[in-house]
C-alpha positions in Angstrom: 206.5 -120.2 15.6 209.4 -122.3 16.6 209.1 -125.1 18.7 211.8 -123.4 21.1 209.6 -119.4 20.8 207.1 -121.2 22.1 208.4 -123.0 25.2 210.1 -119.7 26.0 207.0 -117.5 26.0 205.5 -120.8 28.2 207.9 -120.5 30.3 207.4 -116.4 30.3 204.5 -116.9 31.1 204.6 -119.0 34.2 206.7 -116.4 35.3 204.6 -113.9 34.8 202.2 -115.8 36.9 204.5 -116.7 39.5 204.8 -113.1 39.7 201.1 -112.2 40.4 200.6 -115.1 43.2 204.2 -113.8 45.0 201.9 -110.4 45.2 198.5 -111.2 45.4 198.3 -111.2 49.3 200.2 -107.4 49.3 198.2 -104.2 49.2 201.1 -101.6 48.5 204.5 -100.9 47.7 205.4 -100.7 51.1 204.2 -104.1 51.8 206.1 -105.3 49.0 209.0 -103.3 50.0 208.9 -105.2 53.7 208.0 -108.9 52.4 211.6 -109.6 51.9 210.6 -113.4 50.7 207.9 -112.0 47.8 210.8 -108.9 46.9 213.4 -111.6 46.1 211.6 -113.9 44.6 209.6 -111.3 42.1 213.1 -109.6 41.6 214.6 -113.1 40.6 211.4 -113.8 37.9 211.9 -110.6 36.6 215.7 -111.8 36.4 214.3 -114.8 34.2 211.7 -113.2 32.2 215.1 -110.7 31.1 216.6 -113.8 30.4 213.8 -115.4 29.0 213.8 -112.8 26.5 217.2 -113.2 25.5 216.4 -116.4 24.1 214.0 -115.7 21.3 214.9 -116.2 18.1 215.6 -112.6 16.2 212.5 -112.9 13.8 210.2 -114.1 16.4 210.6 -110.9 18.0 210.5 -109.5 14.8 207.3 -110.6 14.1 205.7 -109.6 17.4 206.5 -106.1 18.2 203.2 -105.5 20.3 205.9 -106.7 23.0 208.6 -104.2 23.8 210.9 -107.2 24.1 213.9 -104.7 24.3 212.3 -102.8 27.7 211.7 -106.5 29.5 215.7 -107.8 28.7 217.0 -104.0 29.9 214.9 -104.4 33.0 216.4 -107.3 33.6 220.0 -105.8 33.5 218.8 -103.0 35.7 217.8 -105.5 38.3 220.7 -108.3 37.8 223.3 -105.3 37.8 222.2 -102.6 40.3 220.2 -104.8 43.2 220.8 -102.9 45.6 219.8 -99.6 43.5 216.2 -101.1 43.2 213.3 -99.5 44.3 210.5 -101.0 45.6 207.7 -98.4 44.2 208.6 -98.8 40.9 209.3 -102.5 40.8 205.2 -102.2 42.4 204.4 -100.2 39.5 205.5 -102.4 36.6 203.9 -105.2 37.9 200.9 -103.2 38.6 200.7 -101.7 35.5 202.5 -103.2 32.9 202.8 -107.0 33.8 198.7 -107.2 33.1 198.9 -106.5 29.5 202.7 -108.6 28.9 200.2 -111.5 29.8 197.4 -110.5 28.0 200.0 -110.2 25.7 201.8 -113.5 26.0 198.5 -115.7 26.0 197.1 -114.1 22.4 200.7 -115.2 21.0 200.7 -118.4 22.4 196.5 -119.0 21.7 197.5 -117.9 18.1 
């Protein structure tokens, strides 16, 4: 892995946790949808994990598929270009259901 992958996905992955601590105190969507503060913030990591993404050398993505590397940088363009089109619920969901395993994810490539 290149010196610069790896900071990346270091980086990533303090995002990712920045993520789960901006949540950890809210139940619901709903909550989520009324902590302004926590629904910028996560909305602006998600912004950088895009970003993050965009970064990555070609064959480093290449080589690790079991990341849909595509779906995280056009997540990012939904959120960067349509902010006021986001919805709370499904912004909840993702990070609900599909952050868990991009960390699980990110740690087994960078303990590799």
């Amino acid at each position: 892995m290149y010196d610069k992958d790896y900071t990346i996905l270091r980086l990533m992955h303090e995002t990712v946790g920045k993520i789960f601590n901006y949540t950890s105190d809210l139940k619901t969507a709903v909550d989520f949808e009324n902590d302004a503060e926590s629904f910028d913030a996560v909305v602006m990591n998600f912004i950088v994990l895009g970003e993050s993404v965009s970064k990555l050398t070609d064959t480093f993505k290449d080589n690790h598929t079991e990341i849909d590397w595509h779906k995280i940088y056009a997540f990012r363009n939904v959120l960067a270009h349509d902010y006021f089109g986001i919805l709370p619920e499904e912004v909840w969901q993702i990070i609900k259901k599909h952050l868990p395993k991009l960390e699980t994810d990110l740690l087994k490539i960078l303990n590799d």
